[in-house]
Short mmCIF file of the C-alpha atoms (twelve columns), coordinates in Angstrom:
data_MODEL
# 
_entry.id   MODEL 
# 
loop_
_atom_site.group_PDB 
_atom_site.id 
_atom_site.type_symbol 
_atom_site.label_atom_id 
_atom_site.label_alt_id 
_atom_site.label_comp_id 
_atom_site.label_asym_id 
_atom_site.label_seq_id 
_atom_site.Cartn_x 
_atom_site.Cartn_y 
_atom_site.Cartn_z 
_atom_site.pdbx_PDB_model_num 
ATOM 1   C CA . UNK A 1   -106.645 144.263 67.959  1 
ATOM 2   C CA . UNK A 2   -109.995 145.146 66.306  1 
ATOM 3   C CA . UNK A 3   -113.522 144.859 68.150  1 
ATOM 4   C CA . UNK A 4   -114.818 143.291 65.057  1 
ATOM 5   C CA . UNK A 5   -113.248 139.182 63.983  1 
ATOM 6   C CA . UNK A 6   -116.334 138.464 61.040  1 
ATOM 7   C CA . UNK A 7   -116.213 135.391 63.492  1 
ATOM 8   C CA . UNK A 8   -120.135 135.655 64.270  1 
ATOM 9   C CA . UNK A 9   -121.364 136.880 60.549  1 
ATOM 10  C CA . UNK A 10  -123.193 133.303 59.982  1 
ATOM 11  C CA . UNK A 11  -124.644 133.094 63.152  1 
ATOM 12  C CA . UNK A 12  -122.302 131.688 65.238  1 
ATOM 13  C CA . UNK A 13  -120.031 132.275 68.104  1 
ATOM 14  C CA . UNK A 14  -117.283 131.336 70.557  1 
ATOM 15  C CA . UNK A 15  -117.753 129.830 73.984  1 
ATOM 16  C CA . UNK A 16  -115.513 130.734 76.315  1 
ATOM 17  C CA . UNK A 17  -112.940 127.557 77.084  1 
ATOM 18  C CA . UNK A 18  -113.585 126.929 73.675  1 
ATOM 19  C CA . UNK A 19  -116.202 125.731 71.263  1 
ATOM 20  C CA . UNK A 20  -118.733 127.105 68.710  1 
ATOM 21  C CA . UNK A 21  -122.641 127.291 69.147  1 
ATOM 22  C CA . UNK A 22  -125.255 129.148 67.063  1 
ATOM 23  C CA . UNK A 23  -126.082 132.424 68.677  1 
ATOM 24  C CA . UNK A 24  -129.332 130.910 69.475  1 
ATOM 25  C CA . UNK A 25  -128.584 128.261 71.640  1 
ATOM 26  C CA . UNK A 26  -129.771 128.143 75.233  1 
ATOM 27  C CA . UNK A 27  -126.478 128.718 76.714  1 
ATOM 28  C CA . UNK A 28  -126.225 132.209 74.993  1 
ATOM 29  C CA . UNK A 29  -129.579 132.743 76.096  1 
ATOM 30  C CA . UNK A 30  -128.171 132.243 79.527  1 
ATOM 31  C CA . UNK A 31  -125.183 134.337 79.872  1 
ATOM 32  C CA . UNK A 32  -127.014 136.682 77.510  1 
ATOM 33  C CA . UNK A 33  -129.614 137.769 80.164  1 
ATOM 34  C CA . UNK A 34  -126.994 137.310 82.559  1 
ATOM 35  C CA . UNK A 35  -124.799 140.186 80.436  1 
ATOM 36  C CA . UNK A 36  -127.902 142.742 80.215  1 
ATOM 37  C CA . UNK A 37  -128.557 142.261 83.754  1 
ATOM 38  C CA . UNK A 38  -125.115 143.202 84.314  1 
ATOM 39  C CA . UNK A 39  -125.619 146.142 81.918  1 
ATOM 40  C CA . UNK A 40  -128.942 147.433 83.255  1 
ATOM 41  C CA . UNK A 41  -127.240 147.111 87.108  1 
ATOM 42  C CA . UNK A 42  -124.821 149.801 85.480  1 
ATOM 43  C CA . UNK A 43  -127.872 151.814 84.397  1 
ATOM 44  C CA . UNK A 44  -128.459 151.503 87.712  1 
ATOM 45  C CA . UNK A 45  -125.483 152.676 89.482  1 
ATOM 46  C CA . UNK A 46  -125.727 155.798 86.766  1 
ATOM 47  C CA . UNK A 47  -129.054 156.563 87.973  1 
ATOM 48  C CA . UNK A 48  -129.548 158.989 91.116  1 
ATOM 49  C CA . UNK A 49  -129.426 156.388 93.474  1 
ATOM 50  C CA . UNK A 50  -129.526 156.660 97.260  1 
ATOM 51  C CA . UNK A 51  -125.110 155.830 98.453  1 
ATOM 52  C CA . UNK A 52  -126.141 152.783 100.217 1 
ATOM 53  C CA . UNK A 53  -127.430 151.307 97.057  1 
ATOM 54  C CA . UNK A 54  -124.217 151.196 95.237  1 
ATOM 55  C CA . UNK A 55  -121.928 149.211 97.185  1 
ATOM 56  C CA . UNK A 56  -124.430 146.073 96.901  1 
ATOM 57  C CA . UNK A 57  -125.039 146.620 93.189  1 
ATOM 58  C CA . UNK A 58  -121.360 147.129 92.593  1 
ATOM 59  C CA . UNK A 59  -120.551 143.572 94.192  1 
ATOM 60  C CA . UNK A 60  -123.223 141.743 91.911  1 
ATOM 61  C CA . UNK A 61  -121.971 143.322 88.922  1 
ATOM 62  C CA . UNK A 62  -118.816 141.455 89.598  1 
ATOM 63  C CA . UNK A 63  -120.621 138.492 90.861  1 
ATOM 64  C CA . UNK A 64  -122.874 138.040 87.342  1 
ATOM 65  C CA . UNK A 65  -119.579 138.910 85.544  1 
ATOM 66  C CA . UNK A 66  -118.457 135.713 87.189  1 
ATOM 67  C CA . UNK A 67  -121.487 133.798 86.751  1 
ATOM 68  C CA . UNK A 68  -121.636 134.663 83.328  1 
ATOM 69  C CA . UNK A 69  -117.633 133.730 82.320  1 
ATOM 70  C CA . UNK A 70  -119.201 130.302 84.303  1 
ATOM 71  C CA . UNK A 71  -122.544 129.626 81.472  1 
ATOM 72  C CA . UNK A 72  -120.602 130.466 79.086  1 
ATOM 73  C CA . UNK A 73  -118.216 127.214 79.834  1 
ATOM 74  C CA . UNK A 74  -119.542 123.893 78.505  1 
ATOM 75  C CA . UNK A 75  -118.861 121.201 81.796  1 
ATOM 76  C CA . UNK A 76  -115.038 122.320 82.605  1 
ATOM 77  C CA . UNK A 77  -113.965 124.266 79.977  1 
ATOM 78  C CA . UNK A 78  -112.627 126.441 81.763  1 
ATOM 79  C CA . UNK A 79  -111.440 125.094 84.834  1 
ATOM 80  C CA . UNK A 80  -110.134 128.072 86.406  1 
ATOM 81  C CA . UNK A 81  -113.305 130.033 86.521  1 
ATOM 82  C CA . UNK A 82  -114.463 132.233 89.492  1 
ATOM 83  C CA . UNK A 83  -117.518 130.329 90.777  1 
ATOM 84  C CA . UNK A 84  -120.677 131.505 93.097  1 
ATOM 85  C CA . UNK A 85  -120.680 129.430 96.005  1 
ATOM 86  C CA . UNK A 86  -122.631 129.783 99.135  1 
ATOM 87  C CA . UNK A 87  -121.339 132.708 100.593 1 
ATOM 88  C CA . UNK A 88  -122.679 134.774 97.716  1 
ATOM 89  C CA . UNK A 89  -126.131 134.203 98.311  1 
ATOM 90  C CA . UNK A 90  -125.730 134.295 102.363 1 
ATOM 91  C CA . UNK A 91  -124.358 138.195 101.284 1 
ATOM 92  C CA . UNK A 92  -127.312 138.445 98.923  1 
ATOM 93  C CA . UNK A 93  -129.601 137.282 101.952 1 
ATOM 94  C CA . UNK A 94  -127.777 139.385 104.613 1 
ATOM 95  C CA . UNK A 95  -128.407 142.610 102.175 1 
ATOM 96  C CA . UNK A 96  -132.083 141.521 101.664 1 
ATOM 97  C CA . UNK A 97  -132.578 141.440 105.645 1 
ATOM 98  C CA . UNK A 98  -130.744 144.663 106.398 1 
ATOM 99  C CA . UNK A 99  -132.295 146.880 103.575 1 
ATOM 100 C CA . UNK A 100 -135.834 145.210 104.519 1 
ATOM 101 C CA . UNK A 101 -135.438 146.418 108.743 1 
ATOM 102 C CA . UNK A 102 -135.498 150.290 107.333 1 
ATOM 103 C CA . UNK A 103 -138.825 149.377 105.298 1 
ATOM 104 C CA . UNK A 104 -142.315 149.006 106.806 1 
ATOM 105 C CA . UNK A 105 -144.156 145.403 105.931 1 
ATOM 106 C CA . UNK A 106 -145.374 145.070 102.538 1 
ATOM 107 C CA . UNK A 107 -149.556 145.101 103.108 1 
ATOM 108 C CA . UNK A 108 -150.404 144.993 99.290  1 
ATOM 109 C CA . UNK A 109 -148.764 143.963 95.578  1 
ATOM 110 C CA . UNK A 110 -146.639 147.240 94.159  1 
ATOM 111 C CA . UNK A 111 -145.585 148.837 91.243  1 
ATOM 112 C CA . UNK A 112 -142.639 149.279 89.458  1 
ATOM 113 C CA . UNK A 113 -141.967 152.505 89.837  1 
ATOM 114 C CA . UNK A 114 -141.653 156.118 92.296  1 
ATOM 115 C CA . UNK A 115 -138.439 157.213 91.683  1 
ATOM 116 C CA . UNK A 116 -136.376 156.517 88.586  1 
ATOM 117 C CA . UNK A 117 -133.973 154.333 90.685  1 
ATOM 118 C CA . UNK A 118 -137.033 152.269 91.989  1 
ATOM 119 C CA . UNK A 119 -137.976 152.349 88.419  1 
ATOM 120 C CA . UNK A 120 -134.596 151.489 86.631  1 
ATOM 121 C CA . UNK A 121 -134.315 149.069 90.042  1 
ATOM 122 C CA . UNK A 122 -137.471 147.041 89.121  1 
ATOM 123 C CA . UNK A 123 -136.248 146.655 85.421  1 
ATOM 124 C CA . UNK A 124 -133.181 144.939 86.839  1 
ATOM 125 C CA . UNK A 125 -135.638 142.891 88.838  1 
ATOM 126 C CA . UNK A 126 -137.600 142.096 86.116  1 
ATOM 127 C CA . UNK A 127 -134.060 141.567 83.916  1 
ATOM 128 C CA . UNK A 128 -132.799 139.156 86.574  1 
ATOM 129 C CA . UNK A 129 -136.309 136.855 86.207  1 
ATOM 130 C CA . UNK A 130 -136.312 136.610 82.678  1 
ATOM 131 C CA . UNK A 131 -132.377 135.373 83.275  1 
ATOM 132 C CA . UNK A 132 -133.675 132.787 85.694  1 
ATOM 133 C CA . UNK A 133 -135.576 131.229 83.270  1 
ATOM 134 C CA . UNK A 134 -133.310 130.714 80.835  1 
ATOM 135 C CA . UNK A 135 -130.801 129.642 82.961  1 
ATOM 136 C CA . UNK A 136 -133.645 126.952 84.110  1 
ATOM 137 C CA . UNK A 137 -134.097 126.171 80.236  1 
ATOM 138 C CA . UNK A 138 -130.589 125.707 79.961  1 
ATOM 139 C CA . UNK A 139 -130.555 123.625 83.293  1 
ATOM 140 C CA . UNK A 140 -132.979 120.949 81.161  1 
ATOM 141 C CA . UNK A 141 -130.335 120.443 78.520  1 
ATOM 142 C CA . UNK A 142 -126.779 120.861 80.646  1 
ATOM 143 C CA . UNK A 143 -125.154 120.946 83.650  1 
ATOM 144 C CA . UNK A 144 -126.025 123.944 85.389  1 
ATOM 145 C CA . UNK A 145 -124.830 123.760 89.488  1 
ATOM 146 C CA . UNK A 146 -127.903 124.340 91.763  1 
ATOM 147 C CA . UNK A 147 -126.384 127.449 93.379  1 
ATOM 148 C CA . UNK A 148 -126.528 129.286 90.543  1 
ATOM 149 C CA . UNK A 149 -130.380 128.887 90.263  1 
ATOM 150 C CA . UNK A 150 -130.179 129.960 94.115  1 
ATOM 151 C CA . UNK A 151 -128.291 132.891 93.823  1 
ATOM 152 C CA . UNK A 152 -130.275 134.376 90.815  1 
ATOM 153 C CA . UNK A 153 -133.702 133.624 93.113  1 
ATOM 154 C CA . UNK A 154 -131.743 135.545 95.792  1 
ATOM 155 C CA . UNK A 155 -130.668 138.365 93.390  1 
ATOM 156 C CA . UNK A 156 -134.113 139.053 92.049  1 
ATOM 157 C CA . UNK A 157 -135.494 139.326 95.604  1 
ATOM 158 C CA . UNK A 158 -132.943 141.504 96.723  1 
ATOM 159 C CA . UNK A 159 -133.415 144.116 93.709  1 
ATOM 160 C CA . UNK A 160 -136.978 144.188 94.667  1 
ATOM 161 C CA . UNK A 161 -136.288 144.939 98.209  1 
ATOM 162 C CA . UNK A 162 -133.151 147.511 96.664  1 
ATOM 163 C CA . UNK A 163 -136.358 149.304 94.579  1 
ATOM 164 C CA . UNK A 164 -138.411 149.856 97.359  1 
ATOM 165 C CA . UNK A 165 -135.342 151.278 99.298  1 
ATOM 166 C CA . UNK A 166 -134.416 153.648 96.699  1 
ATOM 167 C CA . UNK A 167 -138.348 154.857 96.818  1 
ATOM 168 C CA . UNK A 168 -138.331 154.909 101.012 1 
ATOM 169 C CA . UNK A 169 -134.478 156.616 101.340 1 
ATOM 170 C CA . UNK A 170 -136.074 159.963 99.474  1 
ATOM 171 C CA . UNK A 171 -139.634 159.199 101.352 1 
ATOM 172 C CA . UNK A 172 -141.533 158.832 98.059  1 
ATOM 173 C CA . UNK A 173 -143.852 155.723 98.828  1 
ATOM 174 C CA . UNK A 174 -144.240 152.068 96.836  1 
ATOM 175 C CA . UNK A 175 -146.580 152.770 94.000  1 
ATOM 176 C CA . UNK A 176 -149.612 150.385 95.722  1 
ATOM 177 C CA . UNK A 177 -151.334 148.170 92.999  1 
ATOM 178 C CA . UNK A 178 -155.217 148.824 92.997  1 
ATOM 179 C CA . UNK A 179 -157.337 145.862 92.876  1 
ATOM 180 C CA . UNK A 180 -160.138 146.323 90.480  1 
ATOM 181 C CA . UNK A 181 -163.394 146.209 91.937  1 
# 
C-alpha cells in the first residue's frame, strides 16, 4: 500500500466512518490541532524531560489519538470509537494536583520558557489552546459532547503545571513576567 492515494489533490479529504469534506472545514481544523498537539507531546517526550513527566504525557498521547479518531466522525460514524469520558479528566485533574504539591504558589504571570522541556512544554500548552478553540468553532456548527471541551480545558492546565515541573525538577526557576512600569 502506498502513503500517497491522489485522494486529497483538489482539496479534499476522507472522514473517518466515511464522508468527504474540503480540507478546510472546521472539523479538520479540529482533529488537526488535535493531531499537532499529539505531535508536539512527542517533541516533548524526545526532549530531556524530567522521568516523571513521561508517563502522563504518554497517556494523553493516546487519549488525543482517541479524541481525534472521535472529531474526525460526523454524529456516529463510527460507532465503535474509543471515547473520553469522565475518568479522563478526573486523571488529568489528579496529575494537575499531584505535580502542583512539589511546586511553590504561583505569586506572578510566567514565561514560557527555563528549560527546553518547560519551553517545548508551554508550546504544547499553547498547541492545546489553539485546539480548544477550534474544537469550540466546530462545537457552533456540530455535535461536539461537552466532555471533550472539558478535557482539553483540563489538558491545557495540566501542561502548564507539567512546564513549570520540568523547570522546578532541575531547580531552574519560572521565567517571572515583569510588569512594565
Amino acid at each position: 500500500m502506498k502513503i500517497y492515494t491522489r485522494t486529497g489533490d483538489s482539496g479534499q479529504t476522507g472522514l473517518y466512518g466515511g464522508g468527504r469534506v474540503r480540507k478546510n472545514d472546521p472539523r479538520i481544523a479540529a482533529f488537526g490541532s488535535i493531531d499537532e498537539l499529539n505531535a508536539q507531546l512527542g517533541v516533548c517526550r524526545g526532549a530531556d524531560l524530567p522521568p516523571a513527566l513521561d508517563e502522563p504525557l504518554a497517556r494523553l498521547q493516546h487519549e488525543l489519538f482517541a479524541l481525534g479518531a472521535e472529531l474526525s466522525s460526523p454524529r456516529d460514524a463510527a460507532p465503535h470509537s474509543i471515547l473520553l469520558d469522565g475518568d479522563d479528566i478526573t486523571a488529568a485533574e489528579a496529575a494537575i494536583d499531584w505535580f502542583e504539591e512539589h511546586l511553590s504558589p504561583l505569586q506572578a504571570f510566567i514565561l514560557p520558557g527555563g528549560t527546553p522541556a518547560s519551553a517545548a512544554l508551554h508550546v504544547a500548552r499553547a498547541v492545546c489552546r489553539r485546539a480548544e478553540r477550534d474544537v469550540c468553532a466546530l462545537a457552533e456548527i456540530a455535535p461536539v459532547r461537552g466532555t471533550v471541551l472539558e478535557y482539553l480545558n483540563r489538558v491545557g492546565d495540566l501542561l502548564f503545571v507539567l512546564a513549570r515541573y520540568a523547570n522546578h525538577a532541575v531547580g531552574k526557576s519560572d521565567v517571572l513576567w515583569e510588569k512594565k512600569s
